[in-house]
N, C-alpha and C positions, 0 to 999 in steps of 0.2 A: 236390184233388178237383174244386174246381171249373173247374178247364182243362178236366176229361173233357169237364164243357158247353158251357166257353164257345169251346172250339175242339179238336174232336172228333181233328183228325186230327196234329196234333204230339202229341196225348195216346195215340194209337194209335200211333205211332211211338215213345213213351217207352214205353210196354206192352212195343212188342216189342224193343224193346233192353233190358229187364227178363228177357223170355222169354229170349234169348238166351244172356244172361249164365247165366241159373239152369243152360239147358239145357248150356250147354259150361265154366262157374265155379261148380257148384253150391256149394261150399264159400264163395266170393265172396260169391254172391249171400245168404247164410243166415248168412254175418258181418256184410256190411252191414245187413242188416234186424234184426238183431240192437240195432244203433247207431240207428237209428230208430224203436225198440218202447217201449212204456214199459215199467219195469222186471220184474211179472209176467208179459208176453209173450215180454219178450228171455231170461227164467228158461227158460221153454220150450225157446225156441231156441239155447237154451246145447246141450243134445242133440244132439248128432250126426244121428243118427234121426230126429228132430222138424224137423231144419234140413235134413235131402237130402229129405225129404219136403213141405216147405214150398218148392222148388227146385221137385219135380217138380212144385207145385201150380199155382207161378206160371209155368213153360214150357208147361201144358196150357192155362192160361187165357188163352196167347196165341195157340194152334198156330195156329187159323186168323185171323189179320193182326192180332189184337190189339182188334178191334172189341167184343167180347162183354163183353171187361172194361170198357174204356172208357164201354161202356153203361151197364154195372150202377151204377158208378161215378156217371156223369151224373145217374141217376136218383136218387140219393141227394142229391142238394142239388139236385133241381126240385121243386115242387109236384106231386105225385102225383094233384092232383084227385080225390081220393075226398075223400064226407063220412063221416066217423069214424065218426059218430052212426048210420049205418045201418048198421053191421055188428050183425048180428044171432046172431052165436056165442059162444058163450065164447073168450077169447084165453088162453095163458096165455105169458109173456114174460119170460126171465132175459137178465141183462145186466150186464155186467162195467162195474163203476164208471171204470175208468180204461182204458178201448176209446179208442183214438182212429180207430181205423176207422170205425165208427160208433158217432159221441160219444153219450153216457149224457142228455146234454141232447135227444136225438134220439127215444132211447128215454123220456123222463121225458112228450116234448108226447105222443108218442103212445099212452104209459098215461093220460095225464090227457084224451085224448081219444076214445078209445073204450070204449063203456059197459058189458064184459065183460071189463074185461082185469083178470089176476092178474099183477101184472109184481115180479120179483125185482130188487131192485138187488142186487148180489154186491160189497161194499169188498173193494178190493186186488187184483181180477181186470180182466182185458184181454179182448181179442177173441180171442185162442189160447186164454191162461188159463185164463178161463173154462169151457170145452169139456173141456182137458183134468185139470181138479181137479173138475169137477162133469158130469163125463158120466154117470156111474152114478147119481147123483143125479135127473137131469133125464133121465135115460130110465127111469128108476124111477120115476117122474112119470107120466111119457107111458103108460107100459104099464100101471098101474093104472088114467087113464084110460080108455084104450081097452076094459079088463077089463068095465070098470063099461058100456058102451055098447048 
């Protein structure tokens, strides 16, 4: 992750030789990732289904040169310069104990730093995982929410 920052454009070149693959090896691309998930996300991507469509996900996030990922990416291990302390909403924040996409320590500073947040740690979920064993859950969340508004 931290190449995205520390040198944007070999990191945009891996992107899209990622993009690549998915888009012409989708099956390639959704075994290898498979091998580098921890084990509740590589469950997911045991799926057929879940692995051509995690393929299509990562060939769109590169269609134009690969920059956009790269970015997101960088911005996740720079200082984002916000002070925490003035957000003035309520947050509410689920998050899969064993993400390594975005590590759970990432998610732990930023619950213990802003002063509204209802943050879930989920044991045994990932950054797929998560989403896909607790979507009805956490949009059953969100919509009561909102009901209440």
């Amino acid at each position: 992750m931290q190449m995205c920052a520390d040198r944007p454009v070999p990191a945009r070149l891996l992107v899209r030789a990622m993009a690549m693959t998915a888009r012409y090896f989708p099956e390639r691309m959704a075994a290898q990732a498979v091998t580098a998930l921890p084990e509740p996300d590589a469950r997911v991507m045991d799926d057929p289904e879940h692995g051509a469509g995690f393929a299509r996900l990562v060939a769109e996030a590169a269609r134009r040169n690969g920059r956009g990922a790269q970015l997101d990416t960088a911005l996740m291990v720079r200082p984002w310069g916000i002070d925490y302390q003035q957000i003035s909403v309520p947050i509410r924040m689920w998050h899969g104990e064993e993400d390594r996409n975005a590590p759970v320590a990432m998610g732990r500073y930023l619950a213990s730093q802003i002063p509204e947040v209802d943050a879930t740690f989920v044991p045994g979920e990932g950054h797929l995982s998560l989403m896909f064993r607790h979507a009805e859950d956490i949009l059953r969340e969100i919509a009561g929410q909102t009901a209440t508004r």
